[in-house]
C-alpha positions in Angstrom: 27.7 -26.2 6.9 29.1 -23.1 8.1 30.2 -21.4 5.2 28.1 -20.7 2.6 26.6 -17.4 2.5 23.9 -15.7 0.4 24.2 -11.8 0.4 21.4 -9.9 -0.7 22.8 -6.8 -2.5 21.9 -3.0 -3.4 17.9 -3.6 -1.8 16.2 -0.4 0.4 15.4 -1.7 4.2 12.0 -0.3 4.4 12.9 2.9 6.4 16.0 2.5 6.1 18.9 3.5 3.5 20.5 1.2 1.0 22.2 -1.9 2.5 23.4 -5.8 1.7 22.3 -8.6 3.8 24.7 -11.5 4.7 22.8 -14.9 5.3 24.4 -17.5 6.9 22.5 -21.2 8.0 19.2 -19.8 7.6 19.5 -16.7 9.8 21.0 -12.9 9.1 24.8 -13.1 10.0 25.1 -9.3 8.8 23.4 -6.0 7.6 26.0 -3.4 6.2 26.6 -1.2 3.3 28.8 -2.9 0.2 29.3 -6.6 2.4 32.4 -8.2 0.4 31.2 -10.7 -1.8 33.2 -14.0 -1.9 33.7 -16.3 -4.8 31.2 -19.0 -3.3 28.7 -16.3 -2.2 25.3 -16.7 -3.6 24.6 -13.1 -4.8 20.9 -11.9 -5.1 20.2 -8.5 -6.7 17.4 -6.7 -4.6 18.2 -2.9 -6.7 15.1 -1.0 -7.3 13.4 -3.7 -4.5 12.5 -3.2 -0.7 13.7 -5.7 1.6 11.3 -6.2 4.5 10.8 -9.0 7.0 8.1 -11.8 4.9 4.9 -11.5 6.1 2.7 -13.6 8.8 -0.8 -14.4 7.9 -2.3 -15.6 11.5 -5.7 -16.3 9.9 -5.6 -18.8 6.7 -7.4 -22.4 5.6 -5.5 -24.9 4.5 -8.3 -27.4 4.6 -6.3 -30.6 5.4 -6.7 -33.1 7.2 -10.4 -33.6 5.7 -11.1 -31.2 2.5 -7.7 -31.7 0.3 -10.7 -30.7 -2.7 -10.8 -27.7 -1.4 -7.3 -27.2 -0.6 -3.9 -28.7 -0.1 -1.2 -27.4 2.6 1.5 -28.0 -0.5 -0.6 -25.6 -2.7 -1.6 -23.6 0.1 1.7 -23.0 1.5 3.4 -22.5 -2.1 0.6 -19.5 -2.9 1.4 -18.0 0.8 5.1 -17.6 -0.2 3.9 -16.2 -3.7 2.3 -13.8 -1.2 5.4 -12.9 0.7 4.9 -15.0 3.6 6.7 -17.6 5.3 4.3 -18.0 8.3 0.8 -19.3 8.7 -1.3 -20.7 11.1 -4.4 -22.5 10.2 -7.3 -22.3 10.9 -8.8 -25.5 12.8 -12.2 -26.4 10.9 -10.7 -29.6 9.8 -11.7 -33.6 10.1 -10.4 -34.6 12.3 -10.7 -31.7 14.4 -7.4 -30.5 16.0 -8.9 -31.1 19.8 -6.2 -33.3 21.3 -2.7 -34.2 20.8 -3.5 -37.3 18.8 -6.1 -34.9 16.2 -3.2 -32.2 16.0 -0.9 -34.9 15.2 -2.7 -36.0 12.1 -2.5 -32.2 10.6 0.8 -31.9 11.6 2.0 -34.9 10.2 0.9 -33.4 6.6 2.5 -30.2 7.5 6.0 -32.0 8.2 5.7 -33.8 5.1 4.4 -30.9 2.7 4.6 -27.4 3.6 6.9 -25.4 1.9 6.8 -22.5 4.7 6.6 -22.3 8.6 3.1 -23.5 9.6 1.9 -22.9 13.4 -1.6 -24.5 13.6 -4.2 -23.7 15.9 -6.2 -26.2 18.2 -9.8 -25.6 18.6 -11.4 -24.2 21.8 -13.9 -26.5 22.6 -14.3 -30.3 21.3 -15.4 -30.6 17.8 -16.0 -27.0 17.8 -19.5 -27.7 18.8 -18.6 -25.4 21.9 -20.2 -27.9 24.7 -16.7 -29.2 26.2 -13.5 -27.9 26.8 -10.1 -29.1 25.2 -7.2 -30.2 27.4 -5.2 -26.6 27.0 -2.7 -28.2 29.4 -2.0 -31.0 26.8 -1.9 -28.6 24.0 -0.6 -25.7 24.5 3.0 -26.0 23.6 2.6 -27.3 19.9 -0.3 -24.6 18.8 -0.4 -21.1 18.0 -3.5 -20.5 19.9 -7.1 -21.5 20.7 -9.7 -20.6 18.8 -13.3 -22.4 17.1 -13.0 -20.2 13.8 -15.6 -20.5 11.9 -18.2 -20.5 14.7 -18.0 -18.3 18.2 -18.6 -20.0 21.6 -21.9 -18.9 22.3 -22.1 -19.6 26.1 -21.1 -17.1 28.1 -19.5 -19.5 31.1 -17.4 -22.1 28.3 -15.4 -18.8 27.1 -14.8 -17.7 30.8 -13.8 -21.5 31.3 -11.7 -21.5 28.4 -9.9 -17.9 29.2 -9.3 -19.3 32.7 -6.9 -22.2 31.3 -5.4 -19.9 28.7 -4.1 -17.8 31.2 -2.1 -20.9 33.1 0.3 -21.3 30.0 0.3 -18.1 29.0 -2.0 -18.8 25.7 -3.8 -17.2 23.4 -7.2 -17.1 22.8 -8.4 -15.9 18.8 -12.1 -15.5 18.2 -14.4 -15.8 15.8 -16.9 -13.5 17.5 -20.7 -14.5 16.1 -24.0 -14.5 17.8 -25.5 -17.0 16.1 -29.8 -16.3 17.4 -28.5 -13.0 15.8 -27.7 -14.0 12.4 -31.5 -15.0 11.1 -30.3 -16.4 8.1 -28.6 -14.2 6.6 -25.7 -14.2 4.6 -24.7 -10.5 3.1 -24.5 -7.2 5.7 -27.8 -6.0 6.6 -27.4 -2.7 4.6 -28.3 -0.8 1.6 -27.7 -4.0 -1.2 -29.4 -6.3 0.9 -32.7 -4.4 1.4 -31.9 -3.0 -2.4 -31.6 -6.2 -3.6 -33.8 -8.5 -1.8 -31.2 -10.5 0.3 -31.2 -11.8 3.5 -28.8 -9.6 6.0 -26.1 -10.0 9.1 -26.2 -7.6 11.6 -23.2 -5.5 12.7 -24.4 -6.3 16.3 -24.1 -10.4 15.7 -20.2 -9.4 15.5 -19.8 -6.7 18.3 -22.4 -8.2 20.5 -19.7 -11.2 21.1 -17.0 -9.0 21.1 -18.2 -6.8 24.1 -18.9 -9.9 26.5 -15.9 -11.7 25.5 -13.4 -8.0 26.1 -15.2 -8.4 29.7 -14.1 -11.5 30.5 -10.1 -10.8 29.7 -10.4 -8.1 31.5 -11.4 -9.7 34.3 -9.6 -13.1 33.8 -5.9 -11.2 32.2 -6.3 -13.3 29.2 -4.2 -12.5 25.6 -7.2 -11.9 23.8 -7.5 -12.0 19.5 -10.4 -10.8 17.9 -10.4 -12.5 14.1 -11.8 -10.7 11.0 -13.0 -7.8 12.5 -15.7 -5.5 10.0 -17.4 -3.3 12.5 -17.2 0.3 13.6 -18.6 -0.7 16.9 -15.9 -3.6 17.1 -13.1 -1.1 16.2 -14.6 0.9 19.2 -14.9 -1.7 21.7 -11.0 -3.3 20.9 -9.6 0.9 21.1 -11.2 1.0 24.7 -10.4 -1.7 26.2 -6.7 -1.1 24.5 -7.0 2.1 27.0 -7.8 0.2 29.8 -4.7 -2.1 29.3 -7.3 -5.0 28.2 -4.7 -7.3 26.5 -6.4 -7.5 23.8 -5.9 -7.5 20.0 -7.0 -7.8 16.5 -7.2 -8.0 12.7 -8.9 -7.2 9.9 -8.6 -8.6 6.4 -7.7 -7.3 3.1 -11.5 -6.6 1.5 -13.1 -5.1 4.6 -10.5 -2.1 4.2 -10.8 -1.9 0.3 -15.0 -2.8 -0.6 -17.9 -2.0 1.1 -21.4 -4.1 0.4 -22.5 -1.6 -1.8 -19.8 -2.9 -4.2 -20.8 -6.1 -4.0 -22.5 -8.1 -7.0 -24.6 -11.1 -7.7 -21.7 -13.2 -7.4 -19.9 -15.7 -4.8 -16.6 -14.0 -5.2 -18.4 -11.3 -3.2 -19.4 -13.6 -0.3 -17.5 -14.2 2.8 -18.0 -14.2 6.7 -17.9 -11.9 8.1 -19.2 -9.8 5.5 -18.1 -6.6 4.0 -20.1 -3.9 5.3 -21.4 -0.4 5.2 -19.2 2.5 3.9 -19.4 3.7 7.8 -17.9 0.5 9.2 -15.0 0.3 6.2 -14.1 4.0 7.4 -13.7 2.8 10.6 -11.7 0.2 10.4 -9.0 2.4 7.6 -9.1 5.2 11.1 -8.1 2.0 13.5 -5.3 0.5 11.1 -3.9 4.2 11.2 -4.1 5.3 15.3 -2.9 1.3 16.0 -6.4 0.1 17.2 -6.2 -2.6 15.0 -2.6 -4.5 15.0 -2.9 -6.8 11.9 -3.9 -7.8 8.6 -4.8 -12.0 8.0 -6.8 -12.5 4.7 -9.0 -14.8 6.3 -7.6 -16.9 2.8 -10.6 -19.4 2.4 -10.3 -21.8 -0.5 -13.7 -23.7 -1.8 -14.1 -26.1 -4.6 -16.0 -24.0 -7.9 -18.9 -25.8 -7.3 -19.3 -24.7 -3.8 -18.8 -21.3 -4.8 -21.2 -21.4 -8.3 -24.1 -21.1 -6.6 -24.8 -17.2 -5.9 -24.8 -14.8 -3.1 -27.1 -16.9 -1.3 -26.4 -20.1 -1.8 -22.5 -20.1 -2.0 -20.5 -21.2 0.2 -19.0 -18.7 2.4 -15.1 -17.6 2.0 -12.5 -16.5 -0.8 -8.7 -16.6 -1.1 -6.3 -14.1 -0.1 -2.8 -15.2 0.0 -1.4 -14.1 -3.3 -3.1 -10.8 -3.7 -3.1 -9.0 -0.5 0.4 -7.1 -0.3 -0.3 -5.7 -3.8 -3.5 -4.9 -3.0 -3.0 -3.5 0.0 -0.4 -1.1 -1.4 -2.3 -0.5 -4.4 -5.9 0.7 -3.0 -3.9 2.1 0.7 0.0 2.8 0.2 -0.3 4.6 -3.2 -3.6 6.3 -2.2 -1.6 7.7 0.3 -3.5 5.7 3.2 -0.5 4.4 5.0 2.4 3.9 4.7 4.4 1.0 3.5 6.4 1.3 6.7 2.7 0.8 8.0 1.4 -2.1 5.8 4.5 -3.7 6.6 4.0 -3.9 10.5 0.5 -4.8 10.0 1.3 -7.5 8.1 4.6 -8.4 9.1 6.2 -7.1 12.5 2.5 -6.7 14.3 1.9 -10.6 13.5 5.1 -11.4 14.8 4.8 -9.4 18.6 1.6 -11.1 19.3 1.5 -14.6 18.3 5.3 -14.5 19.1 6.8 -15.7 16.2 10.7 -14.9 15.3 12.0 -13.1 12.7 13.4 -9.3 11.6 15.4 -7.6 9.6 18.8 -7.6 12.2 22.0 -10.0 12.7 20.8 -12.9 14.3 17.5 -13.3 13.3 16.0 -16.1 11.2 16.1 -15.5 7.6 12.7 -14.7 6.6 12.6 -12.1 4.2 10.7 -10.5 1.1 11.6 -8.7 -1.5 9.0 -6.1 -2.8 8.7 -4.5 -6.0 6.5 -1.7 -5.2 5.6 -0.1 -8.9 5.1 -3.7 -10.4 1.9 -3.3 -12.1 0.2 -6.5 -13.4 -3.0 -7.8 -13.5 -4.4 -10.7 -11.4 -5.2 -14.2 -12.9 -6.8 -16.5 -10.8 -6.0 -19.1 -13.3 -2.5 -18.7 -12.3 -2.8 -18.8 -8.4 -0.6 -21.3 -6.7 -3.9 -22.0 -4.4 -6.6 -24.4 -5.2 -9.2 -21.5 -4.7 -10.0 -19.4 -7.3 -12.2 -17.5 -6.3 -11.6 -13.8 -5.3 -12.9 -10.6 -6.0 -9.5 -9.0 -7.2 -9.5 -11.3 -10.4 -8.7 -8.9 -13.2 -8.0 -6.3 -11.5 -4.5 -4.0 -12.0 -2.4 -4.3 -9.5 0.7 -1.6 -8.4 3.6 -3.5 -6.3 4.5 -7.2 -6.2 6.1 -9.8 -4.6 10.2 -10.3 -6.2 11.0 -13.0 -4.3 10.2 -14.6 -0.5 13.2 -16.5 1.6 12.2 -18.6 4.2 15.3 -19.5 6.4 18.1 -18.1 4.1 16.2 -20.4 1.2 14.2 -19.1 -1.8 10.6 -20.3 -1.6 9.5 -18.0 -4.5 10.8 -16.2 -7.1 8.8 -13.9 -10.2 9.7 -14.7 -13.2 7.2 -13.0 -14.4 9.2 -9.6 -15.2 
């Protein structure tokens, strides 16, 4: 090729003045105030927009190989660049499993064939997830983002330390979904005001943080890259900012609703009901302090797509999870950035440039990186329709809801993967 440019013209760098962007094969060739344009340029307006690195969501369900009813990787991946995103890494609760090269294959084979953005899966931590037996980490290392068993934590103390130990050898990561499961007594909302209000069955805080501590001691020990998924505790935003002094290599996240809801705004409905869940006013404070002073590095929306039916049947009975990918930037900005939270400088790095550092994934907003890049339109309002959503999931608690700032239009590798039309 060689030749063919797209310039992005008149947008705002976040941070930065007014300046064009000069694509060339997929990756930024320049960044400069009034680029010429040339008569086989493909020009892109971005006035009135801010141009920002596309976002990363480390933490997302795309539910194939095994449960294409629930969700697709084509549908997925189309509502993550409606998002702003042009990476993901999924999650691996799947069927197969993605436990050896020849499971991963099968997942990755669908991704070749239908994602329209960068997908980095995960292989699990254990065999089946079931926690009893380690993977081969030697074997899979090099074609994963990381290790984890999302959707349940390795509840013996000694398969974690096992599992840290190989991790370390390559280099790896290890992302955990920290749950004590003799903790969790069947329940299925936070163990707070609505529950005991409302007659439900709670989950302790300390099911979460419990797992968290022991799993902090054995990094720090071992020098393992440590993730902590979906945090929602104060005592977990505690635990990570220590060890973070300490020089524990440790990180986390936290997702969209944890920093916006609290249980007492939850309802008799599924849309309210994921895992972990959204807890006490306390614990939501804490976690809006630790996306401010850096204790937390990242937002993932934890984007977890279930049939209707599976999610019909009530707080209690519902299955646990909702989506995330196509309303978390303007919610974000909505409840946080125009509140006067953070910053969008702020949301950006959490949700873009923090992603990046620590599951080392390229892309930036300078000559020579790959072109990955979104183009925000922060005083859009609109209001969500979860008819619309690329996803197969409907179900999230933002439906209806007024929105302030929007996606214009996400590139992956110098290519448009979405535009809004909807102006």
């Amino acid at each position: 090729m060689g030749g063919n440019r797209t310039i992005i013209k008149y947008g705002s760098i976040v941070g930065a003045e007014k300046c064009d962007i000069a694509i060339i094969d997929g990756r930024i060739a320049e960044v400069g105030k009034n680029i010429d344009t040339k008569q086989d340029d493909t020009v892109i307006n971005a006035e009135g927009l801010i141009v920002a690195p596309a976002f990363v969501d480390v933490h997302v369900h795309l539910r194939e190989p095994g449960f294409g009813y629930k969700e697709r990787i084509a549908t997925g991946t189309m509502a993550a660049a409606r998002g702003g995103y042009t990476t993901v890494c999924p999650m691996p609760n799947l069927n197969p499993v993605p436990d050896s090269v020849e499971n991963l294959k099968a997942e990755q084979e669908i991704i070749d064939r239908d994602a329209k953005i960068e997908v980095l899966p995960y292989a699990a931590i254990t065999i089946g997830r079931k926690g009893e037996e380690l993977v081969d980490v030697a074997s899979l290392h090099d074609k994963v983002c990381a290790f984890s068993d999302d959707g349940s934590g390795v509840q013996v103390d000694g398969m974690m330390e096992r599992a840290m130990r190989e991790a370390v050898k390559y280099d790896s990561l290890i992302a955990a979904h920290c749950e004590v499961e003799e903790l969790l007594r069947g329940g299925y909302i936070h163990d707070g005001e609505y529950a005991r209000l409302h007659g439900h069955k709670g989950i302790c805080s300390e099911s979460e943080w419990e797992q968290v501590r022991r799993d902090i001691e054995i990094a720090e020990r071992i020098g393992c890259r440590y993730h902590v998924c979906h945090i929602s505790t104060k005592e977990t935003v505690e635990l990570v900012r220590q060890a973070k002094r300490r020089g524990v290599k440790v990180t986390c996240e936290t997702g969209p609703h944890y920093l916006i809801f609290t249980d007492m705004d939850l309802e008799e409905d599924a849309r309210w009901k994921m895992n972990p869940p959204l807890r006490s006013a306390e614990d939501r404070a804490a976690l809006i302090e630790g996306i401010k002073d850096g204790t937390i590095d990242m937002i993932a929306t934890d984007h977890a797509p279930h049939s209707l039916e599976e999610k019909s049947k009530g707080l209690k009975d519902s299955a646990m999870g909702i989506v995330g990918l196509e309303t978390a930037f303007a919610a974000l900005n909505t409840h946080l950035v125009n509140n006067g939270v953070i910053t969008l400088e702020r949301l950006i790095e959490l949700m873009s440039i923090n992603p990046r550092k620590v599951f080392r994934i390229e892309g930036g907003i300078k000559p020579g990186d790959r072109a990955d890049i979104v183009l925000l339109d922060p005083n859009k309002e609109w209001t969500v329709d979860s008819s619309k959503f690329y996803s197969q999931g409907k179900v999230t608690m933002f439906d209806r809801r007024e929105m302030k700032g929007d996606i214009a239009m996400t590139i992956y590798r110098g290519n448009v993967v979405y535009e809004n039309n909807n102006k």
